[in-house]
Structures are given as structure tokens and as C-alpha cells.
N, C-alpha and C positions, 0 to 999 in steps of 0.2 A: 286272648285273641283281640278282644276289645282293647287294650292297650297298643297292642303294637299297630291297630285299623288308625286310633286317634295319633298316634305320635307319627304313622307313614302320610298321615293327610296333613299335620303340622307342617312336615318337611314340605312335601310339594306344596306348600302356599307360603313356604321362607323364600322355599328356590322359586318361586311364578314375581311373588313381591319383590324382594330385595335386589335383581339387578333389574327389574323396572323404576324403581327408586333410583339408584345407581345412573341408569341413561337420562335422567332425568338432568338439566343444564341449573347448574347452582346458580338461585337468584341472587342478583344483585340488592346487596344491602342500601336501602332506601332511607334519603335524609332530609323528614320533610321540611325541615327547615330550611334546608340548601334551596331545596325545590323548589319554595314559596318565594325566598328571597332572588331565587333564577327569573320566573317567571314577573313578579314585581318589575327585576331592572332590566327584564328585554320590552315590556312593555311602556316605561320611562324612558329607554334608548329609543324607541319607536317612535312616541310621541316629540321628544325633541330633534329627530331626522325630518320628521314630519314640519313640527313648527318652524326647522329651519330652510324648508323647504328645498328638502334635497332629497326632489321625488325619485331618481335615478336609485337612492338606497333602501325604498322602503319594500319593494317589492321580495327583499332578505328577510324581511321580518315576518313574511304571510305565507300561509301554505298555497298548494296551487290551484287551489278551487275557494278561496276564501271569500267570504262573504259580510258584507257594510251596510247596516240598517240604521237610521235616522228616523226619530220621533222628533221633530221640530213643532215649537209652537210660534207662530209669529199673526200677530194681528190676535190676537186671542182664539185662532185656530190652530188646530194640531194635523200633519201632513206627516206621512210615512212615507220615506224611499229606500227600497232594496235596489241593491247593486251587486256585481262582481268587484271583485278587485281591479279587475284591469278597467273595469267601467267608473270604478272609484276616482283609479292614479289617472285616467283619461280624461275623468272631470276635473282636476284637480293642475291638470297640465292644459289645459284649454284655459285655465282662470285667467283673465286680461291684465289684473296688477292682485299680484299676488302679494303679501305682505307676511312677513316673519311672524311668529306670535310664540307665544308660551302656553303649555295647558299644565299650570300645577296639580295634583293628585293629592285628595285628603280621605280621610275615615275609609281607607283602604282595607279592602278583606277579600284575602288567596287563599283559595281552596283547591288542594290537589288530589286526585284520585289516583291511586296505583301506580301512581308515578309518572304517568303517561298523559291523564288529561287534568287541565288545569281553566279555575274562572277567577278573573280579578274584575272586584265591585269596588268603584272608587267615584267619587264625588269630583268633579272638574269645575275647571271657568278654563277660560280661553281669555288669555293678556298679551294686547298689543299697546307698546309703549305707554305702560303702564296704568293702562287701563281695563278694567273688565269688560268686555264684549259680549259674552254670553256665559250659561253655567250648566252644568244638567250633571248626569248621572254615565259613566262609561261603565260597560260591559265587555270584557275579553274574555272569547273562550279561547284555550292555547292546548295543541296537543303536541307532544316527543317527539320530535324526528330524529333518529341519532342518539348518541348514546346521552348526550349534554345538550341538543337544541330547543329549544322551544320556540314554535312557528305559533302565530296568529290564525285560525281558523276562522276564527266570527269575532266583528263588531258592532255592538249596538249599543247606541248613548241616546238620551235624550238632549236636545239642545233646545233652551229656555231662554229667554232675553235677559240682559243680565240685572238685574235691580233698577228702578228708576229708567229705566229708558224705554 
């Protein structure tokens, strides 16, 4: 009797299990490398849309609630500003002479989680015709939208004066 109690209670926990398994949606196999290398060069396309100031395109790169935090130091003080995005590109399209620049990226490090949320820690300067202007530290947090996108969520850098000036 005890045999056929444990083999009839087997059954109903194959048949309760197995087509719950079954409805379950096969994950997508996961390449973190592709991932790390995705988020890198949307975050390199950003910055050079940005340095070449073609605000009309950067609003592609940011989720819809994103957010832009600045630690500047100037005068040997440090001043903090949060923004929105749209309080970002607002400031940014108010600027009276705006000037092209470059922000090259070094001792870069992308971290992604589950495929979905992503942080790239990278070392900046800001160069306008060939010269450094300033340097600090950029922060990207970037989360999945879609099956392949990665939007910008949050940015915060420090921005430092750049050597000698």
C-alpha cells in the first residue's frame, strides 16, 4: 500500500511540475560580452552626438525619466546639480556659443546585470581643439529597452578643472 501512496504522489507532482516548466518562456541566451561591448558603444555614440552638439539626437539615447548629476569643483569648491533630462538638453540649448568638444573614455569598467541593467565607470577629460578643458570620472547607469537597446537612465560625473589651470 505504501508503494503505490509514494509512486501515486510521484505522479501528481510530475503532472503539477512538468507542464508548469513547460508554460514557462525559454530564456534568451545571454552574451555578456556582446552586452558590455552594446552598452560601451551606445554610451561612446552618446557622448560624441553630444560633443558634436546635435542636441536634436541625444534625447534617443535616454530613457524617459532620466536623470544628470554633476559634482563640479571650481574655485576649490564643490557644487552638486540634479536635473531631468529635458532640464539637461534645455540647458544645454540655451548655451549662447556653444562649442564642439570631444570627451575621450579611459580605464573603462561595464557591468551588466541580467542582461537588463547596466553601469559603465570611465575616466573622462573634455577636449576642445586640442586642448583639455576639464577631467573627472563619468557614471552611466543604462537599462534594456527592447530586445537590443540600451537607453541611459542616469548620469553622474564629476567634473574637475583640468591640470594646471
Amino acid at each position: 500500500m505504501f508503494k503505490s501512496s509514494a509512486i501515486a504522489t510521484a505522479l501528481l507532482l510530475a503532472v503539477a511540475i512538468v507542464p508548469a516548466t513547460w508554460a514557462q518562456p525559454p530564456q534568451a541566451k545571454r552574451d555578456p560580452a556582446a552586452d558590455q561591448a552594446a552598452v560601451q558603444q551606445t554610451v561612446e555614440e552618446f557622448l560624441r552626438t553630444l560633443g558634436q552638439r546635435d542636441l536634436d539626437k541625444l534625447p534617443r539615447f535616454l530613457t524617459q525619466k532620466a536623470v544628470i548629476v554633476v559634482v563640479r569643483q571650481r574655485g576649490g569648491a564643490f557644487t552638486t546639480s540634479h536635473q531631468t533630462a529635458d532640464e539637461w538638453l534645455a540647458a544645454l540649448r540655451r548655451a549662447t556659443n556653444p562649442q564642439p568638444f570631444e570627451e575621450p573614455l579611459s580605464n573603462i569598467t561595464v557591468t551588466v546585470e541580467s542582461g537588463h541593467l547596466a553601469h559603465l565607470r570611465a575616466d573622462f577629460s573634455v577636449v576642445r581643439d586640442g586642448k583639455t578643458m576639464s577631467a573627472g570620472v563619468d557614471y552611466f547607469t543604462l537599462v534594456k529597452e527592447g530586445p537590443d537597446e540600451w537607453k541611459i537612465a542616469m548620469i553622474a560625473y564629476t567634473s574637475l578643472p583640468a591640470p594646471g589651470t
